[in-house]
Residue, then its C-alpha position, 0 to 999 in steps of 0.5 A: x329504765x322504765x319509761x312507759x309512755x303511750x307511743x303509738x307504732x311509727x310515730x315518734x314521742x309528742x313532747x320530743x318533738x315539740x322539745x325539738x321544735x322550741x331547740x329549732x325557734x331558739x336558733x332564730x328567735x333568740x341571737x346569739x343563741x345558747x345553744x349553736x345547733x346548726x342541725x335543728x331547724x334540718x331535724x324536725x318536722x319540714x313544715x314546721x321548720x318552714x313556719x319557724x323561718x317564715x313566721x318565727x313570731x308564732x313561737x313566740x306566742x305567749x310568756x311562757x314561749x321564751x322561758x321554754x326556750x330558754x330551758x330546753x336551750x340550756x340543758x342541751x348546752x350545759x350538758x355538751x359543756x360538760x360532755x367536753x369535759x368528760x371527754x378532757x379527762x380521757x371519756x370515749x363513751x357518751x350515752x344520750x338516754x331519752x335521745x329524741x331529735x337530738x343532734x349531737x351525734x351528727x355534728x360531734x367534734x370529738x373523732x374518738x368519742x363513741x355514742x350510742x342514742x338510746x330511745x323508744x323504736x318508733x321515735x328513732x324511726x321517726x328520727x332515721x326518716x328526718x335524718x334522711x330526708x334532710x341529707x345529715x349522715x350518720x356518722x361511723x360513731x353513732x350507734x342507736x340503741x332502740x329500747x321498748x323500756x317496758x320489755x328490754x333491759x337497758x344494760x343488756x340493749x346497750x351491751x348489744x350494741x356495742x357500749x363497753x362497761x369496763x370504761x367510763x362513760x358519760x350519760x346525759x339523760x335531758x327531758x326523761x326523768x319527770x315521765x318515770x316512776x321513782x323506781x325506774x328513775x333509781x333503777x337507771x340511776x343504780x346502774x350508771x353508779x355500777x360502771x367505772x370511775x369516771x362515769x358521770x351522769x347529767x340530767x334536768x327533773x323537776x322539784x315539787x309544785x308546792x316548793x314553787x312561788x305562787x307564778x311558778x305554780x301556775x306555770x306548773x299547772x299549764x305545763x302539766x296540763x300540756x304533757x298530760x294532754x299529749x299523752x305523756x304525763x309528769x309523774x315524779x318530782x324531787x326537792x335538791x336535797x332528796x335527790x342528792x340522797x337518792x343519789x348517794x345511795x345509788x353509788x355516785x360518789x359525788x353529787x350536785x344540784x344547778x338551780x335556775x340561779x346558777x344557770x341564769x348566771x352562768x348562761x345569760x348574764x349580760x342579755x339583752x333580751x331578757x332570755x332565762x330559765x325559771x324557776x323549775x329549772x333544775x339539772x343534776x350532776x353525779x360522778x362515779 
């Protein structure tokens, strides 16, 4: 997985810790919410996390803030949903590609479930120092797994470090997919593919601007804007049929596309606050 995006030594991905900081306001800004992470306000920055208790409004300072929320909320939880599947039908092994300040691993009910947090050096380091200062422990079964995706194969750093390629494992890659070229895209895709049956893989993308209503253009453009802004720009986008072929022809013997209609359905039907996802929500499934 080649993801080359401008991270400067000692400092950790921009977009991770503004995706971290939206996952942290989602905990008081939208009860009850979609994902329960008792760890998220304990995982970023300490200012930032007092400016969310204090002042929780200021996240809350345009339309585009709630559906933010909303989409960040509901990957992590969709795919802990299902992660806990997987580990129902005997998975041992969890792999978080692109793992930013997520925290899981630190709060994983799952005594026999292995994971390995994958992620550029200078954002684990930035990760490491936040779990210290916040007093959250390092579990015996979270292993990190520092990769420079530009110089290290990622089969290789995750074999390194422990991940086991004769058994199924499940792969969650949030937040990662639109910052990569195709080919790296397929080249991670084709080696999930390779492991055994069983493994899975979930992970949101987006579809093409000009697949979006005249709204979700707009929001597009304001959102890429942003990204490009911090340095890390969108680069890769997918209509649901193309990447269900992309799919296939990496190897996964099955396949599936969770739009925006299916996540509001199953996650926020019956709110009262009027909390979704927009349009430009997507999350893929595949199975090995």
């Amino acid at each position: 997985m080649k993801k080359r995006l401008k991270m400067k030594e000692g400092q950790a991905s921009r977009t991770a810790a503004r995706v971290a900081e939206r996952r942290a306001a989602h905990q008081v800004l939208d009860p009850p919410p979609v994902l329960v992470d008792p760890l998220a306000l304990r995982i970023i920055d300490p200012e930032v996390s007092k400016r969310i208790l204090s002042h929780p409004q200021e996240f809350n300072d345009s339309r585009l803030a709630p559906y933010l929320r909303a989409a960040f909320a509901v990957r992590s939880r969709f795919a802990e949903d299902e992660l806990a599947r997987a580990v129902g039908r005997g998975v041992s092994q969890y792999v978080v590609l692109g793992a930013g300040f997520d925290t899981f691993g630190y709060r994983n009910p799952f005594a026999h479930l292995s994971i390995f947090e994958v992620d550029h050096p200078a954002t684990q380091e930035v990760k490491r120092n936040r779990l210290e200062l916040a007093g959250i422990t390092i579990p015996p079964t979270m292993t990190f797994v520092p990769v420079d995706f530009a110089r290290q194969p990622l089969p290789e750093r995750l074999a390194a470090a422990g991940f086991d390629g004769n058994a199924p494992a499940f792969f969650s890659w949030l937040g990662v997919v639109p910052y990569l070229e195709r080919e790296a895209i397929a080249e991670t895709l084709r080696f999930i593919a390779s492991l055994p049956r069983g493994t899975m893989v979930v992970f949101d993308y987006g579809a093409p601007r000009d697949s979006l209503s005249f709204l979700g253009r707009m929001v597009f453009d304001r959102m890429a804007e942003r990204v490009a802004a911090a340095g890390e720009p969108w680069k890769t986008f997918f209509a649901p049929e193309e990447l269900m072929r992309l799919l296939r022809s990496a190897g996964f013997s099955a396949a599936d596309d969770h739009g925006p209609e299916e996540l509001n359905v199953r996650y926020f039907a019956g709110r009262q606050d009027g909390l979704r996802v927009g349009e430009m929500a997507h999350i893929a499934t595949a199975v090995v």
